[in-house]
N, CA, C and O of each residue as an XYZ file, in Angstrom:
172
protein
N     218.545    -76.551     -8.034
C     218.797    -77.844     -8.633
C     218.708    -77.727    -10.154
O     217.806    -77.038    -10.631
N     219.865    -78.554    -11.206
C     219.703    -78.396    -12.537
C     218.754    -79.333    -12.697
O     218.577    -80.253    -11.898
N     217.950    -79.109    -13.965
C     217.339    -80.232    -14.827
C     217.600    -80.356    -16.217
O     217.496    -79.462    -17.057
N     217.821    -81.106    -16.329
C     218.654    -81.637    -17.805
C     217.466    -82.706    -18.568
O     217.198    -83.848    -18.196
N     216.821    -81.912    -19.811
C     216.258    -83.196    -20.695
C     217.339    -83.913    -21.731
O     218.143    -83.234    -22.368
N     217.268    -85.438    -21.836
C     217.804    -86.546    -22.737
C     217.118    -86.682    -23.355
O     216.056    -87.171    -22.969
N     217.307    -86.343    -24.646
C     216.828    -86.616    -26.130
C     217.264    -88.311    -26.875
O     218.306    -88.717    -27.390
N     216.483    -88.698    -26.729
C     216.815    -90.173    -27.480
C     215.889    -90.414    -28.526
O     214.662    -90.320    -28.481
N     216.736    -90.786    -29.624
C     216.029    -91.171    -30.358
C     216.302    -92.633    -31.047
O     217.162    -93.360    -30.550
N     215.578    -93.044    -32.171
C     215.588    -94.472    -33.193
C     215.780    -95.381    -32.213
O     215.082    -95.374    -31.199
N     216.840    -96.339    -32.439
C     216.601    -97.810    -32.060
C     217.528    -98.505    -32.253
O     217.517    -99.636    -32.738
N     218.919    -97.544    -31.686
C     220.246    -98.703    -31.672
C     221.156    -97.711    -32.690
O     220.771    -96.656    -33.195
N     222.305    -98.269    -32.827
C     223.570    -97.467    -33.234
C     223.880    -97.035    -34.627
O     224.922    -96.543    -35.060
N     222.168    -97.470    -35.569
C     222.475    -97.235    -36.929
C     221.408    -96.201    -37.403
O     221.306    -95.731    -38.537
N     220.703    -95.963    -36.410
C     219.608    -95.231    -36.688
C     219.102    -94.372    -35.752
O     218.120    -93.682    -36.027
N     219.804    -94.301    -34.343
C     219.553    -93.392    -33.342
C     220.338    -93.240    -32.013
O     221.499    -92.837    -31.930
N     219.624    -93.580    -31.091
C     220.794    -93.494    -29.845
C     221.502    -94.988    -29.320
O     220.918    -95.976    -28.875
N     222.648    -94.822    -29.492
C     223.589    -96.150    -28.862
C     223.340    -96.054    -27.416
O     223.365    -95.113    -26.624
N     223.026    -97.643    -27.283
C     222.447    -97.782    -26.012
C     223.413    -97.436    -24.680
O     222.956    -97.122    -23.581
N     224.869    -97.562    -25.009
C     226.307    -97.437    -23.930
C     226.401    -95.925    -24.141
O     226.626    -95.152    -23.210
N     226.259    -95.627    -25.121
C     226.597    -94.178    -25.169
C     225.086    -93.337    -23.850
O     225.222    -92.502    -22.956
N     224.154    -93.884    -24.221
C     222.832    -93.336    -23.189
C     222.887    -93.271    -22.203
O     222.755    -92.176    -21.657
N     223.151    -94.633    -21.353
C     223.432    -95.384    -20.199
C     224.574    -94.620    -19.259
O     224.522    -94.139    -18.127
N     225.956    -94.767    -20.562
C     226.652    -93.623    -19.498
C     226.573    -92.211    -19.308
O     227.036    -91.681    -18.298
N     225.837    -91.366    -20.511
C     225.266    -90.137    -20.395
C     224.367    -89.963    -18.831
O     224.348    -89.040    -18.016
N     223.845    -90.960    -18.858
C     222.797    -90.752    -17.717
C     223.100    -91.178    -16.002
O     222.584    -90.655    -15.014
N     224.353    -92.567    -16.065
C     224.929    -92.186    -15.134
C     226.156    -91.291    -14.992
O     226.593    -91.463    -13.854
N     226.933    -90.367    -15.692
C     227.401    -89.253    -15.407
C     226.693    -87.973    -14.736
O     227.151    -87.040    -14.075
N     225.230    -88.338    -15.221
C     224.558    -87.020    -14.757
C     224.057    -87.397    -13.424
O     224.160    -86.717    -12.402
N     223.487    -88.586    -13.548
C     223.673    -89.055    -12.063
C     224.668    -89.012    -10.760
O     224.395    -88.968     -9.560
N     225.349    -89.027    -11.132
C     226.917    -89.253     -9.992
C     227.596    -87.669     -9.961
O     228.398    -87.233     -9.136
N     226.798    -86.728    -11.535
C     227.001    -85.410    -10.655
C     225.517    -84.844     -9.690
O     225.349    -83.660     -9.399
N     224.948    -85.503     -9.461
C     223.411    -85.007     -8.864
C     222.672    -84.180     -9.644
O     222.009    -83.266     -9.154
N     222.722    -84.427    -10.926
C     221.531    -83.300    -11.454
C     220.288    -84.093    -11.651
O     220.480    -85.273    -11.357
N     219.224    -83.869    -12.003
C     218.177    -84.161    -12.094
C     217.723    -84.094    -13.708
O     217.473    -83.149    -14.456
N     217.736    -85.341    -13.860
C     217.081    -85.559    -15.662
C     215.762    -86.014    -15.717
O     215.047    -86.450    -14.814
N     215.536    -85.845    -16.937
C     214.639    -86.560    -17.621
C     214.502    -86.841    -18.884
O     214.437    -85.928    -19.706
N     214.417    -88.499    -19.350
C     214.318    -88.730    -20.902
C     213.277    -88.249    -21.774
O     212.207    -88.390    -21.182
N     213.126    -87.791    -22.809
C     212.695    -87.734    -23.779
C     212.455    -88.567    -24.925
O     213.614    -88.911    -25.161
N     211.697    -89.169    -25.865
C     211.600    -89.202    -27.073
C     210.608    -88.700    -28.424
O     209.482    -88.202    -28.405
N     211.166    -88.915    -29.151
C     210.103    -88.280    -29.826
C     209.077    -89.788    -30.707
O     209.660    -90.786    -31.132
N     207.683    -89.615    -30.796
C     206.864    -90.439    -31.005
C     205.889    -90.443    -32.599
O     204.669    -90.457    -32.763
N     207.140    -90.424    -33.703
C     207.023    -90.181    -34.711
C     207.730    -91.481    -35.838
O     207.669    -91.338    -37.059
């Protein structure tokens, strides 16, 4: 089984991750069956 970490960062489309852009990152990886997990960083 793959595992794939998602890196997200800031807080919207001017300063980090766009929320549509995330959403479908994560159901693509979904609907191919890999196995993720999000990340952020706490800085």
């Amino acid at each position: 089984m793959k595992k794939i970490a998602v890196l997200l960062s800031g807080s919207g489309v001017f300063d980090g991750s766009e929320i549509h852009e995330s959403v479908l990152s994560m159901l693509a990886l979904a609907k191919l069956g890999v196995d993720y997990q999000c990340f952020a960083p706490n800085i």
